[in-house]
Structure formats: structure tokens, C-alpha cells
C-alpha positions as CSV (number, residue, x, y, z in Angstrom):
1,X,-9.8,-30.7,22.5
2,X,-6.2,-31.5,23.4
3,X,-3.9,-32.1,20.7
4,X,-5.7,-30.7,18.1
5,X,-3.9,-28.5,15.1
6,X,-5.3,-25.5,13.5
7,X,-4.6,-22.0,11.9
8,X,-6.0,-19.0,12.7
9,X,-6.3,-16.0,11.3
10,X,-7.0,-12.4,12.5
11,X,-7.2,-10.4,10.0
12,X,-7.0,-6.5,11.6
13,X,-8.2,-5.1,8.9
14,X,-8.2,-2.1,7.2
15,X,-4.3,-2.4,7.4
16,X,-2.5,0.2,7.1
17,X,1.0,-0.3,5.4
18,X,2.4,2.8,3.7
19,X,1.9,6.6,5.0
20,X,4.4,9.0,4.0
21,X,5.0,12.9,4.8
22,X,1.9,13.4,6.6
23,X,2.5,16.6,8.8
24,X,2.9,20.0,8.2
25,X,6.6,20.1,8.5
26,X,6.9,16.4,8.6
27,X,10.7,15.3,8.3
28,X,9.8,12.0,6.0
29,X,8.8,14.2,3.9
30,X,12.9,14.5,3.1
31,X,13.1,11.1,2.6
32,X,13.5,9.4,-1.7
33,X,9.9,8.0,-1.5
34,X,8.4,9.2,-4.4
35,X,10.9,11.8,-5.4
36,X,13.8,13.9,-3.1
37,X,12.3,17.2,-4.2
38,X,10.6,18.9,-1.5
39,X,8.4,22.4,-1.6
40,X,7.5,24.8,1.1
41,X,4.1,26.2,0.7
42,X,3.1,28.4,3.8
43,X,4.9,26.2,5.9
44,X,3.5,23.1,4.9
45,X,6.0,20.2,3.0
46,X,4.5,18.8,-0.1
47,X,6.7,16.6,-2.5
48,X,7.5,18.9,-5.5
49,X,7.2,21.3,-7.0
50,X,6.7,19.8,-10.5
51,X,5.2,20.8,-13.8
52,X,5.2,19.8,-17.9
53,X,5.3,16.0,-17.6
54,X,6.5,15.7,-14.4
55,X,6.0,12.1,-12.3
56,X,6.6,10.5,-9.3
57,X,5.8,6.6,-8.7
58,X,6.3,4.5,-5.8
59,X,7.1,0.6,-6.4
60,X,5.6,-2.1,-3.7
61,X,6.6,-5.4,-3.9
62,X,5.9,-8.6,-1.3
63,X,2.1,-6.5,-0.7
64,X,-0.9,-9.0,-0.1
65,X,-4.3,-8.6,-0.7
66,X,-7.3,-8.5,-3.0
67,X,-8.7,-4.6,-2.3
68,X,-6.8,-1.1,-1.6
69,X,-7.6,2.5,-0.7
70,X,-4.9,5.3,-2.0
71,X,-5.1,8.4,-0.6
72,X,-2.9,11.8,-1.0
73,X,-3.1,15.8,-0.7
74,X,-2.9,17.5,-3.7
75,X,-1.2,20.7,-3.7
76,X,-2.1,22.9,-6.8
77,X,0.3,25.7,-7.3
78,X,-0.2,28.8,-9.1
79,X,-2.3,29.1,-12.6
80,X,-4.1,25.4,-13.7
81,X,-6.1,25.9,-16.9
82,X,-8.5,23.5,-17.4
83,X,-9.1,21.9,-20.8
84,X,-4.8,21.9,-20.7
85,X,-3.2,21.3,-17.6
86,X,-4.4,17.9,-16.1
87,X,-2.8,15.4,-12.9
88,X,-3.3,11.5,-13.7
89,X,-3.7,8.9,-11.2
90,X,-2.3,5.7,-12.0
91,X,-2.4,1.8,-10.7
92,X,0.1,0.2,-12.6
93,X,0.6,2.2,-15.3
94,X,-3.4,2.2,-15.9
95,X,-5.7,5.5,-15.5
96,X,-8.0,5.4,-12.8
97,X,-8.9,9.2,-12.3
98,X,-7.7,12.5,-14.3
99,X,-8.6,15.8,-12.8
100,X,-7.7,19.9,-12.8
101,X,-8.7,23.1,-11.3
102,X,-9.5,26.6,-12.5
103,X,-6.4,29.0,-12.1
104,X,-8.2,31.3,-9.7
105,X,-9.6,28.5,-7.5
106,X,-8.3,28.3,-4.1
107,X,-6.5,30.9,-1.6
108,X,-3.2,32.8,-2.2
109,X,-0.7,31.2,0.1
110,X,2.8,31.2,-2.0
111,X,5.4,31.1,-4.9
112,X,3.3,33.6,-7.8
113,X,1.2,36.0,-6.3
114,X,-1.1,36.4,-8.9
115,X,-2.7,33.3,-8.6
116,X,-3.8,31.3,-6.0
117,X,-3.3,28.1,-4.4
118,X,-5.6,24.5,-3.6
119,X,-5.2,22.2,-1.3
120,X,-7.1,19.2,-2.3
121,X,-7.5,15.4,-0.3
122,X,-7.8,12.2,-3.3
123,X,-8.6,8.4,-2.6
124,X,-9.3,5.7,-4.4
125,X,-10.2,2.0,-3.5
126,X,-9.4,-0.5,-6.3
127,X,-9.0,-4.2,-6.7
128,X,-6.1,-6.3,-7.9
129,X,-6.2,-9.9,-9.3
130,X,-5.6,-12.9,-6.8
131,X,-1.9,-13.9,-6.8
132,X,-0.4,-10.6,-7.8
133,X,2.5,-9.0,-5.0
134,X,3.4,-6.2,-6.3
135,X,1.5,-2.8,-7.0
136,X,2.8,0.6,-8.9
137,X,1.2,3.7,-8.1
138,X,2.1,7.1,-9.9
139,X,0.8,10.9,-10.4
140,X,1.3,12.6,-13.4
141,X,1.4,15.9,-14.3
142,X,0.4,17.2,-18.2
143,X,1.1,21.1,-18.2
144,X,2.2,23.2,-20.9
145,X,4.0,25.9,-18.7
146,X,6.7,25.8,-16.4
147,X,7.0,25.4,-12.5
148,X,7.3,29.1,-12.0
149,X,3.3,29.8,-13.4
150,X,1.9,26.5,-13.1
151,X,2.6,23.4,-10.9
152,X,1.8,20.7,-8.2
153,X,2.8,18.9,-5.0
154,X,1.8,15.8,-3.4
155,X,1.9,14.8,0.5
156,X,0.1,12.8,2.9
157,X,0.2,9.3,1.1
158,X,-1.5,6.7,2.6
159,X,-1.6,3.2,1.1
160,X,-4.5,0.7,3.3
161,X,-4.9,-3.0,2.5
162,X,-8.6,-3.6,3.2
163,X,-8.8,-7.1,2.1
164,X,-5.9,-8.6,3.1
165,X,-4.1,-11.7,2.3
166,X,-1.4,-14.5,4.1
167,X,0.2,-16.9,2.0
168,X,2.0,-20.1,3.3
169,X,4.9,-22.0,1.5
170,X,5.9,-25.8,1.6
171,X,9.9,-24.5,1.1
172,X,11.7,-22.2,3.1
173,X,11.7,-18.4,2.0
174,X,8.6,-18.1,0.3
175,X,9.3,-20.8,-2.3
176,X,7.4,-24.0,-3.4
177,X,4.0,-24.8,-3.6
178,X,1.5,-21.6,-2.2
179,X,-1.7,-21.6,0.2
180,X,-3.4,-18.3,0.3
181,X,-5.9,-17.1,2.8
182,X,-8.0,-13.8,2.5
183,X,-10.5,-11.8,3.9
184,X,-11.6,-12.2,7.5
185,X,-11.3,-14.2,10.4
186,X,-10.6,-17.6,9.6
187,X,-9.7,-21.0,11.2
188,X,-8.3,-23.5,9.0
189,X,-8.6,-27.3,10.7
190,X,-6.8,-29.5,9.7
191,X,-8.4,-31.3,6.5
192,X,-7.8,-28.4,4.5
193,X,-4.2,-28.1,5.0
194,X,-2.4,-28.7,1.8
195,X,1.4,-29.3,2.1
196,X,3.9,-28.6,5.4
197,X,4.9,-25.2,6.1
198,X,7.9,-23.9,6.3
199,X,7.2,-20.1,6.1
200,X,4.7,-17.5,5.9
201,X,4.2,-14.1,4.3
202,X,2.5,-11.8,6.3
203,X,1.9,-7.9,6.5
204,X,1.6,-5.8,9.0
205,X,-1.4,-5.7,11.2
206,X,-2.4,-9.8,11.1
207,X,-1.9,-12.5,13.6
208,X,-1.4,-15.9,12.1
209,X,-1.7,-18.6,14.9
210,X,-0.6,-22.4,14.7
211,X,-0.9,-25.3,16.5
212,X,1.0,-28.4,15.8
213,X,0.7,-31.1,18.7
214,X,4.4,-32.2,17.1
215,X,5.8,-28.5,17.3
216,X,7.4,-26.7,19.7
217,X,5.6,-28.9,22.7
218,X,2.2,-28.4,21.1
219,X,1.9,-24.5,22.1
220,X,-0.3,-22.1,20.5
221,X,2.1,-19.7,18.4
222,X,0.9,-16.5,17.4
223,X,2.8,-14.4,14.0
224,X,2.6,-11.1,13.4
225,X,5.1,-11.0,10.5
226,X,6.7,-13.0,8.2
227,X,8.8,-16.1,8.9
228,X,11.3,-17.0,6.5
229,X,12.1,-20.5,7.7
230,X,10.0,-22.6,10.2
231,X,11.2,-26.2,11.7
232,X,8.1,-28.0,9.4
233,X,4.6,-27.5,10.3
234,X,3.8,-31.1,10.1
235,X,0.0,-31.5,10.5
236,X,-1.1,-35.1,10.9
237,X,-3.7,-34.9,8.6
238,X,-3.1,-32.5,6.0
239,X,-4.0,-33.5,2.5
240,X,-1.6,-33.8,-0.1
241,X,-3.7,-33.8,-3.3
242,X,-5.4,-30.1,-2.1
């Protein structure tokens, strides 16, 4: 029907937003995500190598969504006692998996010869609670030797939003009142509409379209990240006491 206005939303989903020193001899793997020390095992890169109470955390901020998967290569180095030496996985500074390995578990590939090493994939799907933007993930090490007997490495991070989210703002760069949308493909009409938008926070991998027969000539626009400052989204109808 001509001239009506609506919001759409394709959600792509799972979305992938964060992967980090993936290959063998990747060169990202250089980069300060997570920490600048790099490790050579066999000729594959791991972040590392670390030991006692080593950590390394990565800070996201501006991330939308209601459910995640986590995902990372373990690199266990040398001799791990079990019962003593322990790697943490944490989501904002809260546990959600501690694990170890026996110190003759796994193939000699480098640093002490007499023991051998593991390489081991992790991942983890957890929630977090509607409105929050920002998500902390760390490893941490709890070993009573140092990194010439005992130690790990990390690579291949991989952060996925499965549940994604889009919010909408009455004010220019994401301030003022907030309209959230999550979890599959969605069209909004125009009743439900609660304020005029002026910009959108989006990740990467969703297609927000508008229509607004007094914007932009009343064409279809399609968004596929976010937009800081929009000439008013003034729907006709939209409801001011949502």
C-alpha cells in the first residue's frame, strides 16, 4: 500500500563480531587484543606464554544482544598438575568454567622437552541482561611454577552474537529516549513506534529498513550499521505515550 511507513528488521543471525588470531601464523595475532605477547609453538601463534596468575581480558563496549557464544584454543604448555594448576573463564569478572590437564597429556611439540603439549578448542554460550552494552571476557591462569615448566596460550577467539539486538534513539548520537528490538525478523508498523528517530545502533551483520512517506521522497532505506544522526524519522502515527 503506497505510502505506508514501517521498520524492518533482518536479523542475520548468528553474527559474528569479534575473531582474533585465527591462523597458524596469523599476523593479528601481533596485534594488543588481549595482550602483545606472542608464543611460537611448532609454528603456530598463540597469545602467551603466561603462567602464576597470569590474565588477559578483552573489554567490548556499544555490543547488542541478549545471547553469546565465546570460543578460543587453548594452548597448554609443558607440565599442568591437576588439583594445582587451573585456567578460569570469566564473563564479567564472574566464573563460568575452570578446567586443567594432566602434565603428560598431549604430544611433545615445544619449549621443555620433558613434557608434552595440548591443544584444546573451548566455547561457551551465555546470556546477558536486557539493556546491558558492554561485556568483559577474561582467562586466567592459577599456577604455582613458572613459564619455563608450566604455562598457557590462547588463540583463535571468536565472539558471536546469536540473539541480536537494534536500538533506536529519539536524539542524535544514541541519546534520549531508547526502543529496542531483538531476536528475529521483525516488522514494526507504525502504531508501535514510540518517539522520532534520529539514530540507530546497529552491529554488524543486520539490515534495519525504514520507510517514511515524509523522508527522503518516501524510498525504502536499508542500514547495515549505525547512524549517528538521521534528518527525523517522523512517522505519522507513532505513539507518544509507548
Amino acid at each position: 500500500m503506497p505510502g505506508v511507513s514501517f521498520i524492518k528488521i533482518l536479523f542475520l543471525y548468528p553474527t559474528l563480531y569479534y575473531q582474533n588470531c585465527m591462523d597458524a601464523q596469523s599476523s593479528d595475532c601481533f596485534n594488543n587484543d588481549w595482550s602483545n605477547w606472542v608464543a611460537d609453538c611448532a609454528g603456530t601463534l598463540f597469545k602467551g606464554r603466561f603462567s602464576h596468575s597470569d590474565q588477559i581480558s578483552l573489554q567490548f563496549n556499544n555490543i547488542l544482544g541478549l545471547k553469546f557464544s565465546f570460543s578460543f584454543m587453548v594452548g597448554k604448555f609443558d607440565s599442568w598438575d591437576p588439583g594445582e594448576d587451573q585456567l578460569q573463564v570469566l564473563v564479567d569478572d564472574a566464573v563460568i568454567d575452570t578446567f586443567t590437564y594432566g602434565p603428560y597429556y598431549g604430544t611433545y611439540m615445544c619449549f621443555n622437552s620433558t613434557y608434552p603439549e595440548y591443544f584444546d578448542s573451548k566455547s561457551y554460550v551465555f546470556n546477558l541482561p536486557i539493556g546491558r552494552k558492554s561485556l568483559k571476557l577474561t582467562l586466567k591462569g592459577s599456577f604455582n611454577e613458572g613459564v619455563d615448566n608450566e604455562s598457557w596460550g590462547a588463540k583463535k577467539f571468536t565472539l558471536e552474537i546469536l540473539e541480536p539486538c537494534v536500538e533506536f534513539y529519539s536524539d542524535c548520537n544514541f541519546q534520549g529516549d531508547i526502543w529496542r528490538i531483538c531476536n528475529g525478523n521483525q516488522t514494526s508498523q507504525v502504531r508501535n513506534i514510540p518517539f522520532e528517530i534520529k539514530s540507530i545502533l546497529i552491529v554488524n551483520g543486520i539490515q534495519v529498513k525504514m520507510r517514511d512517506p515524509k523522508y527522503n521522497g518516501g524510498q525504502t532505506q536499508t542500514y547495515t550499521s549505525s547512524q549517528y544522526c538521521l534528518s527525523s524519522y517522523q512517522f505519522p502515527k507513532y505513539n507518544q505515550n509507548a
